[in-house]
N, C-alpha and C positions, 0 to 999 in steps of 0.2 A: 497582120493576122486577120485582122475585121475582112480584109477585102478577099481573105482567101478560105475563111472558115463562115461567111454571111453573104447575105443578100443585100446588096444596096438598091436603096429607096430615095429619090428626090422630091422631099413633100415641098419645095419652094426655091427658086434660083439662089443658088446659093448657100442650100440647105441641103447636105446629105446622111444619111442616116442609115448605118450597118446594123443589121441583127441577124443573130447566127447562134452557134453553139458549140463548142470545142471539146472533146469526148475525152474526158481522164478515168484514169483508176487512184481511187488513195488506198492509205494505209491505215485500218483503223483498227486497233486492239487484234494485233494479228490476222486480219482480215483484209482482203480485197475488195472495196466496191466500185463500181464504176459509177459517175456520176458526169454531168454534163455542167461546162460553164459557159451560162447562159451571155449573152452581152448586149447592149446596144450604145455603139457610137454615132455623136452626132459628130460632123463636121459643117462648121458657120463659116463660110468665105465672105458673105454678104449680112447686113443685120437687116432687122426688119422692116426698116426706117429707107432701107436700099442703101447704106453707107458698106463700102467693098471697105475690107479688111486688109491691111499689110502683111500681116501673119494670121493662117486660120485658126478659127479656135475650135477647140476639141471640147467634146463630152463625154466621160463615161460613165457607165452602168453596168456592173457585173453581178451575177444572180447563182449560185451554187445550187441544182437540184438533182435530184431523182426522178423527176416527174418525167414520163414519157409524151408531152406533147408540146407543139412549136413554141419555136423564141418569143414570139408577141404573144401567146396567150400567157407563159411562164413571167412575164413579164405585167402585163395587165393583172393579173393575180398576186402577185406584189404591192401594187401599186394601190388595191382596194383593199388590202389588208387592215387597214385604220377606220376602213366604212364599216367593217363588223365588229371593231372595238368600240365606235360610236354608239352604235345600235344596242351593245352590253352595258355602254355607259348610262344610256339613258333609260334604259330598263333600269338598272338598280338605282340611279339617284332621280329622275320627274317621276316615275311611279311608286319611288321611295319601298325598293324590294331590297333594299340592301343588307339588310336582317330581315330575315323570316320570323313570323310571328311565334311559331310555338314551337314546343321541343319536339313535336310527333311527326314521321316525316308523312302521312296522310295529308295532316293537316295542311303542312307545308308544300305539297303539292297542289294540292286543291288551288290556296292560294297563289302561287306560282302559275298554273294554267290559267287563272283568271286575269294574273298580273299579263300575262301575252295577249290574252285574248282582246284586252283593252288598248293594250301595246300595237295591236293589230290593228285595229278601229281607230286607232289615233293614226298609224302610218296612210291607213286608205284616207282619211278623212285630209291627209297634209296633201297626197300626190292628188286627189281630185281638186284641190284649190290653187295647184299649181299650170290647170290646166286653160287657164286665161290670165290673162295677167292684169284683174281686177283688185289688186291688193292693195290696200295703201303703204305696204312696205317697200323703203325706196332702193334697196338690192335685191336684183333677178338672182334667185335660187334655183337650186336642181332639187332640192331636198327641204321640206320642214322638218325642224326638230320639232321634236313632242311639245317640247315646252313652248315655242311658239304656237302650236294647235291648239293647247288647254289656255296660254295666254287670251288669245285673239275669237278663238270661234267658240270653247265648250265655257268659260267664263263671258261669255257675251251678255252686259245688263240688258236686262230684260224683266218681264215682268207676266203672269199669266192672269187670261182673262176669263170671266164666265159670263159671257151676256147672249143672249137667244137663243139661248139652249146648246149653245155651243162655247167648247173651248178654244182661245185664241190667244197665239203668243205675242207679245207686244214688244217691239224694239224700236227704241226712237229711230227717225226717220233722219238725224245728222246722224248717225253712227255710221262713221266710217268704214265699219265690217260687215253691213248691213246686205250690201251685193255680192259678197262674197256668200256672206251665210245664206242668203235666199239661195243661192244658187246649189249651193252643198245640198239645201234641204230638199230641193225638187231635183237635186240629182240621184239621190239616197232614198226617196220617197215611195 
């Protein structure tokens, strides 16, 4: 079926990978719809290691939709479905919005736009720190959570100065996050 209702892709010797879409009608509450099931099969003859296989091994992946566009994008939108329940996660529990403070829904808005806006400010503030790999943290990430941003750079000790008529921020000079922050700050500046 893979090979007659998909397109086959060889992302590596040994490595092939069908994706397609096979066009049904169901039956739903006396109703016809038409729906597409989506698929992708991998087939492993060789492992990654270069060790050939006796018997290939199979994968699959089947996706039920209605959405009218290609197997890999219906797929890819699958697969990032848990990166937007992330981003809900950490809205209600690091910026602790998980009750709303009052019974008025005004108020509750208000507070809710500001709860994103900060939401916002912490995501630019994680992807611009990821954009060297100056971190002392010892796993490469695609993503900071919130909680490591207010961890590491907005809780940064520090101390504020007034000497010659100017204001100045003071951060020891062993702190670890100190290249990281300088660097946020003159990229934000």
């Amino acid at each position: 079926i893979a090979r007659k209702y998909g397109i086959c892709c060889e992302e590596r010797e040994g490595k092939k990978v069908y994706l397609g879409s096979i066009p049904e009608t169901i039956q739903i509450k006396d109703q016809e719809r038409s729906i597409r099931k989506v698929f992708k099969v991998t087939e492993r003859t060789i492992s990654r290691d270069g060790q050939i296989f006796l018997i290939p091994e199979y994968e699959f992946e089947t996706y039920w939709t209605d959405l009218e566009v290609p197997s890999h994008v219906v797929i890819s939108l699958y697969h990032n479905h848990g990166t937007c329940e992330q981003f809900h996660s950490e809205i209600k529990s690091e910026l602790d919005l998980e009750r709303l403070p009052s019974g008025k829904y005004e108020t509750n808005g208000l507070v809710l736009h500001f709860g994103v806006f900060a939401y916002n400010l912490l995501r630019l503030i994680g992807q611009e720190s990821l954009k060297k790999q100056d971190t002392p943290l010892k796993k490469k990430t695609t993503r900071r959570s919130i909680r490591t941003v207010i961890q590491n750079m907005i809780t940064l000790a520090s101390k504020l100065v007034f000497r010659g008529r100017q204001w100045k921020l003071k951060v020891a000079e062993t702190n670890k996050w100190l290249p990281v922050f300088t660097r946020l700050y003159q990229a934000f500046y």
